[in-house]
N, C-alpha and C positions, 0 to 999 in steps of 0.2 A: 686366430686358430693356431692353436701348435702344432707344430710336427712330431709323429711319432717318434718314438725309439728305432736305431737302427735295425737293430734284428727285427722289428714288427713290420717296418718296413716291407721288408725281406720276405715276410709270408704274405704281406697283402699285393705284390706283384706277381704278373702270371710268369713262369718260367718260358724263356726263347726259345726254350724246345719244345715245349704244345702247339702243338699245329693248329691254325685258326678254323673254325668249322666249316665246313661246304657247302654250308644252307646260305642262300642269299635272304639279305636284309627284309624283317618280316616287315619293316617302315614302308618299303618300296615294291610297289608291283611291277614286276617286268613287262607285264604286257600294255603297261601306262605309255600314251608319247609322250614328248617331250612336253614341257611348260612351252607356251610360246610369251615371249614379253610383251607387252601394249606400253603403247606412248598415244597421249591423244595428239589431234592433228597441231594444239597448240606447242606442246611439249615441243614436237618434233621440230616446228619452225623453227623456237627457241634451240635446237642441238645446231640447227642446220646457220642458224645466227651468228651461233657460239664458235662454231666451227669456221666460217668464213672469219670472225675478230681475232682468231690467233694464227691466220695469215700474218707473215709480215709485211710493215708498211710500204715497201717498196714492191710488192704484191698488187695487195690493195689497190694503191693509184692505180696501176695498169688494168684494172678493171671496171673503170668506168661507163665502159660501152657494153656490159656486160652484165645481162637482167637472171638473178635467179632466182627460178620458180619454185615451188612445190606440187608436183602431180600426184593423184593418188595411184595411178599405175601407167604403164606406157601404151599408147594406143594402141589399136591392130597395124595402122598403116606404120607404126617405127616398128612394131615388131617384124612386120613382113619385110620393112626396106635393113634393120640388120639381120636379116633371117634368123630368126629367135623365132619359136613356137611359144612358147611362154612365157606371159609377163613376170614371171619372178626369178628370170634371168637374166634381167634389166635393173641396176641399181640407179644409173642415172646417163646423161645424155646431153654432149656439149654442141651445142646449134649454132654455126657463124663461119669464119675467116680464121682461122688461126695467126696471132700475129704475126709470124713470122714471115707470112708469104703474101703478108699483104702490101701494096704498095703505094706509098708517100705520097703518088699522085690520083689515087683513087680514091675518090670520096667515101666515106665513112656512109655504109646502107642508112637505108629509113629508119630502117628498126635494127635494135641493136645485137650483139650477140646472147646466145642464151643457155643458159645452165637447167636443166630438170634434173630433178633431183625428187625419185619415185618412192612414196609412201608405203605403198602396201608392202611391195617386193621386200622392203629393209626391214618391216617390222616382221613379215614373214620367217625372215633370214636369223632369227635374231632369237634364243631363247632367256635372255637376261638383260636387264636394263643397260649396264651398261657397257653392253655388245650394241647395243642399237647408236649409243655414243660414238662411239668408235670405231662402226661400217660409216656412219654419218659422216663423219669427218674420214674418212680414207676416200667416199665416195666422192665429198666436197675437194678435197687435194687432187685427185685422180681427175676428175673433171676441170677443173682451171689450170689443170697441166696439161690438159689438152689447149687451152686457148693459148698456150705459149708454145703451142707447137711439137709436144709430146704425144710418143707412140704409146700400144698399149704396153710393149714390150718395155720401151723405158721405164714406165710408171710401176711397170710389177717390178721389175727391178731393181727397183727404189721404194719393193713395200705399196704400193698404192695401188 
């Protein structure tokens, strides 16, 4: 395809002085909500995968004791014990010892420590795919910075 002639140009742009119309876009109904995204429960594992392998390796090791789940939402009793009324104000929830204040002579629990990591809530939160990505993994960061002994305060400010 060619390009026009200069001056045709010229007539086929709108001039910067017409002001754009005040009618909202006939495409979009304002009284529509939002899209919400869906990921099925497989997808989601696979973010939640994806998300722990670009840990670094020096991460990684230190997370051996440390099992994570997938929930479909938080129960009542974790809602009640962080006083939260609703489960979609729950992304996820780090269960154990934090290392740092664990000590050298204390044997390692039965069971190990634990990561949930809440399905409904994220996808709730979430209106495009990949925002679900990338709650997934702030929520995975945010949570195994807890197991090293991070506040929430430090994690927000550091983004997580």
């Amino acid at each position: 395809m060619t390009r026009p002639p200069l001056d045709r140009r010229k007539t086929l742009l709108r001039p910067r002085t017409t002001p754009r119309p005040g009618q909202p876009c006939p495409h979009i109904d304002p009284s529509r909500k939002l899209r919400q995204a869906t990921a099925t429960r497989e997808e989601f594992t696979r973010l939640v995968a994806r998300a722990l392998d670009t840990l670094p390796e020096e991460i990684i090791e230190k997370l051996e004791n440390v099992a994570v789940t997938i929930e479909e939402q938080p129960s009542p009793e974790v809602l009640e014990e962080m006083g939260l009324t609703t489960p979609d104000d729950l992304f996820g929830l780090y269960r154990g010892v934090p290392r740092p204040w664990r000590s050298i002579f204390a044997p390692l629990s039965d069971f190990p420590d634990k990561i949930e990591i809440y399905y409904k809530p994220i996808i709730h939160a979430c209106t495009r795919p990949h925002e679900i990505r990338d709650l997934v993994r702030r929520v995975v960061v945010h949570e195994v910075g807890h197991h090293f002994g991070m506040s929430d305060q430090q994690l927000r400010a550091l983004g997580y």
